[in-house]
N, C-alpha and C positions, 0 to 999 in steps of 0.2 A: 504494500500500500504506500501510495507516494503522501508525500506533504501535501496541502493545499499552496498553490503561492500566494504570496502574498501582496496585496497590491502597491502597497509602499514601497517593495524591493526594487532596487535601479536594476533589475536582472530578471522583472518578472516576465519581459516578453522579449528576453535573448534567448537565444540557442546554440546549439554548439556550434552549429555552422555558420555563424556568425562571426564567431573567432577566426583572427586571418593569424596565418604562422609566421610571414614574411614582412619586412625583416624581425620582426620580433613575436611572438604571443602578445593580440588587442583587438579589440572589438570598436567599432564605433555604431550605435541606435540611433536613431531620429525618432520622436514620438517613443521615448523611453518607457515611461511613464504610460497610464491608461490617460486619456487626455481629461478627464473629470478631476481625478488625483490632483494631477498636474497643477489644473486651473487651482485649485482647492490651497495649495502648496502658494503659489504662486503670490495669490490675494494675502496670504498668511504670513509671507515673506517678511520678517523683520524690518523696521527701520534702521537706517545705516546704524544711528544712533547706539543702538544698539549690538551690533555686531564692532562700532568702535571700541563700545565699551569706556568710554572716557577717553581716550586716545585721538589727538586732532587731527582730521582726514588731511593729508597731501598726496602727491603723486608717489606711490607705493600700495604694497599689497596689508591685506589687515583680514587676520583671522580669527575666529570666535568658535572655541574645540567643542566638543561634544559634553567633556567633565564640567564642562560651564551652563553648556546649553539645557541639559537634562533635570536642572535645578534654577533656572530663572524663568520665572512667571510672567516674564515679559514676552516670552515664545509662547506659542499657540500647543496649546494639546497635542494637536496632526504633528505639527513638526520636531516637535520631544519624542513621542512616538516615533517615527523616523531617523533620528538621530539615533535612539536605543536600537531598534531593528539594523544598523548597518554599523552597530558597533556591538554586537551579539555573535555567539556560535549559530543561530539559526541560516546568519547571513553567510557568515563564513563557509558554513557546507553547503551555500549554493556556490559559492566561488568554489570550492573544491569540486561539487558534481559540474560544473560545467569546463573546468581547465586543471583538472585535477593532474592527466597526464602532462600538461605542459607543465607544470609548475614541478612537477618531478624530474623532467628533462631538463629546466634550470639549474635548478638545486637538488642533485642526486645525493646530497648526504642530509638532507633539513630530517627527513624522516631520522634517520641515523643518529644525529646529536639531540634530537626533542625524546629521542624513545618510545617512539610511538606513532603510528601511521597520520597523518594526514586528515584523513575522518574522524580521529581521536584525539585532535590536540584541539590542548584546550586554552579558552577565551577569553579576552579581559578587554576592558576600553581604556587607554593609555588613561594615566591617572591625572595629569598633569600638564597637557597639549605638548605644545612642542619642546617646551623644557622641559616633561618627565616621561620619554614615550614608553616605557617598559612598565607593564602592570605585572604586579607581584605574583608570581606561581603561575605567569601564563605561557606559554607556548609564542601567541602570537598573541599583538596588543592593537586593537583595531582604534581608529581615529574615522572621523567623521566631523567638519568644520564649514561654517560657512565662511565665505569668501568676498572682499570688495577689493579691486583693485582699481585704483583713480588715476586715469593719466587727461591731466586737465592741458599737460603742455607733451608736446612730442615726443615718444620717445620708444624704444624696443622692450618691452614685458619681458620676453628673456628669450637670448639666442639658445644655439642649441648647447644640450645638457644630459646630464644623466643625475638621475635621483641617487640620494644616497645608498649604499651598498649594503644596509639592512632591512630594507625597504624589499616586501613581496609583491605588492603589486599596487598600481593607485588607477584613481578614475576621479573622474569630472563628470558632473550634471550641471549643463547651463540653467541660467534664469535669468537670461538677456530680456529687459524693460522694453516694452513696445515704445517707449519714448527715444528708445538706443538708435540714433543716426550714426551711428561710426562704425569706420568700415576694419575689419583685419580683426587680429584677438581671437585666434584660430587657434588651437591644438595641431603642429605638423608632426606627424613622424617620421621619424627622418632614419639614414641609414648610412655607414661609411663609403666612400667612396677610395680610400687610400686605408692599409692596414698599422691599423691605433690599437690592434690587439695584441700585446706583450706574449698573450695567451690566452686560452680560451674564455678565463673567467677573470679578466685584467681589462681595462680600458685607460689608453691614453691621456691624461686630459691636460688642454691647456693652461687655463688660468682657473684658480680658486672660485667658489669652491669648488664646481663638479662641472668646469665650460668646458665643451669640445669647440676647437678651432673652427668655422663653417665653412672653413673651403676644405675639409677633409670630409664635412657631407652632404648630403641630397637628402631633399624632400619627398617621399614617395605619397603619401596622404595628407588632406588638411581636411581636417575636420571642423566644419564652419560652424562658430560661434553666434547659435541661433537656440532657441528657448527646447528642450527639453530634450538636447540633445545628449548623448551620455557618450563620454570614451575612458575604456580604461586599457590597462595594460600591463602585463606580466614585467617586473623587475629583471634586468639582468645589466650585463658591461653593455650587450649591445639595444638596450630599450633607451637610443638619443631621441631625442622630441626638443619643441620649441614652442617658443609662444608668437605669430605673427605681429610684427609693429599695428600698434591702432591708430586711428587718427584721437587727435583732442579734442575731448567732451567733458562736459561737464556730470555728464552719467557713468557712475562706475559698473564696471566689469563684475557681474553677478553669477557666482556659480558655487555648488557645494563639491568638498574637496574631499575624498576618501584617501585611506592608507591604513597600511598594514606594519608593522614591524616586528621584525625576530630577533632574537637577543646573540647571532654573529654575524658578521658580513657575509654577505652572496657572491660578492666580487671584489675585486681590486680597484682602486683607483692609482694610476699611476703620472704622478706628477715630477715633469720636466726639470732637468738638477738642482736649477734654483729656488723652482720652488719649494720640493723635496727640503734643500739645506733653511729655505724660508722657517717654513714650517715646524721642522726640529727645533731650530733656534728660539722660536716663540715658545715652547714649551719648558725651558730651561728658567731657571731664576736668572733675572738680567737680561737675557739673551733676547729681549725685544729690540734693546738699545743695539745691537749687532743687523735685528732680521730686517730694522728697516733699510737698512741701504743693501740690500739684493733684491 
C-alpha cells in the first residue's frame, strides 16, 4: 500500500522520469504545485517584513529558516504546515523513492558511514539555519527557508558555483509577484567545458567560496524564473549552476529554498595555491595579518 501524496509536497506531481541525469541528477516542474495550493500559498506569502526579520532590505539575498518559521505566528497555518512537511522524514522518503539510485551513485559510501540504508536514516530540521545546520542524532538535517533577494541597482545574483560539499541535494520553488517586470533571475545549469576535475569526486574552483571560472562552463538549461516553478538537484563536484543577471526593480526575487545536509563532505573543493595558502593562513592565530596580501 503506497502513501497518499501529499498536496503540499514540491514533488507531488514529479516522477521519475522527470529526473534528467545529464550533466548532473535534477529535475525542473512548471505548475509544481496543484494550482489551488499554489494560489493558497501564494496570497499567504509573508510580508518582506517579515522574512527580514529586522534586518534592513538592500541589494543582497535574506533568509528566514524553517527553526524560525515553524514558531512565528506571523506565518499563516498553510505555510508552517509546509515548512514542517519538507523539513520531515515523510519528505525525505519521497526524495529517496524518487532519486534514490542517483543519490547512491553520488555518494557510494553515505549509506556506509550513516549505518544504515537510505530508507532508514533518520530526520531532523537543522536547528539553527545556516549557523547550526546539523540536528542532533540525525543522519541528515533538512532546511527549508524562505527567500528575498533585492537587486534595486544592476548586478549578477551569482555566476556559476557549486554548493557546499555536505550538501545532498537542494531545490527552489519560485513565487515571482505578478507585479515582477524584470527580466533574467533564472536557475542555469551548467556543465564543464574544460576538465576542473582533480578526480572524480574533486572540483576545481576558482575564487572563494565555491566560484567556478565561467569560461571553463556552458549552460545547458535555464530554468525560467516564473511562479510555481520548482528545480532541484542532486549534490555533487559536478552539480555547477548559476543565477542569470536580472534587471533593476524594485521587487525582490521570491522563492522558497530547500537543502539537505550530512554530517561529511560529498566532495572536494579544490582551490588554486593561493588560495589554498589564503585560507590556511586565516585559520592560524595572527595569520590574517599575512593572508591579506595573497
Amino acid at each position: 500500500m503506497t502513501n497518499p501524496v501529499n498536496p503540499l509536497s514540491i514533488l507531488s506531481r514529479a516522477a521519475k522520469a522527470d529526473l534528467v541525469t545529464s550533466p548532473y541528477p535534477h529535475l525542473v516542474i512548471t505548475d509544481a504545485l496543484d494550482p489551488a495550493v499554489f494560489a493558497q500559498l501564494s496570497r499567504e506569502f509573508p510580508a518582506d517584513d517579515v522574512i527580514l526579520n529586522g534586518r534592513p532590505p538592500k541589494d543582497t539575498w535574506f533568509d528566514y529558516p524553517a527553526c524560525k518559521v515553524v514558531k512565528d505566528d506571523r506565518v499563516s497555518p498553510l505555510w508552517r504546515e509546509f515548512f514542517a512537511y519538507h523539513t520531515s522524514k515523510a519528505f525525505f522518503d519521497e526524495l529517496v523513492a524518487l532519486a534514490g539510485p542517483q543519490l547512491r551513485m553520488l555518494a557510494p559510501d553515505l549509506e556506509k558511514k550513516a549505518g544504515r540504508s537510505l530508507e532508514d536514516f533518520k530526520v531532523g530540521m537543522r536547528p539553527g539555519g545556516r549557523g547550526d545546520p546539523l540536528a542532533d542524532g540525525a543522519d541528515v538535517s533538512m532546511e527549508c527557508q524562505f527567500y528575498l533577494n533585492y537587486t534595486r541597482q544592476p548586478r549578477v545574483v551569482r555566476g556559476p558555483h557549486v554548493d557546499r560539499p555536505s550538501e545532498l541535494f537542494a531545490a527552489l520553488l519560485y513565487f515571482r509577484r505578478e507585479d515582477d517586470e524584470s527580466s533574467g533571475s533564472n536557475l542555469e545549469v551548467c556543465e564543464a567545458v574544460t576538465d576542473i576535475y582533480p578526480h572524480p569526486r574533486a572540483v576545481q574552483i576558482s575564487t572563494l567560496p565555491a566560484e567556478v571560472d565561467a569560461a571553463k562552463v556552458r549552460t545547458v538549461k535555464s530554468a525560467t524564473y516564473a511562479a510555481n516553478t520548482l528545480v532541484l538537484f542532486l549534490n555533487s563536484a559536478k552539480s555547477i549552476h548559476a543565477v542569470s543577471p536580472r534587471t533593476p526593480t524594485a521587487v525582490p526575487r521570491r522563492h522558497i529554498n530547500f537543502c539537505c545536509d550530512v554530517r561529511f563532505d560529498l566532495f572536494e573543493m579544490k582551490l588554486p595555491a593561493r588560495l589554498a595558502a589564503k585560507k590556511a593562513l586565516e585559520g592560524l592565530p595572527m595569520g590574517w595579518r599575512l593572508s591579506k596580501y595573497l
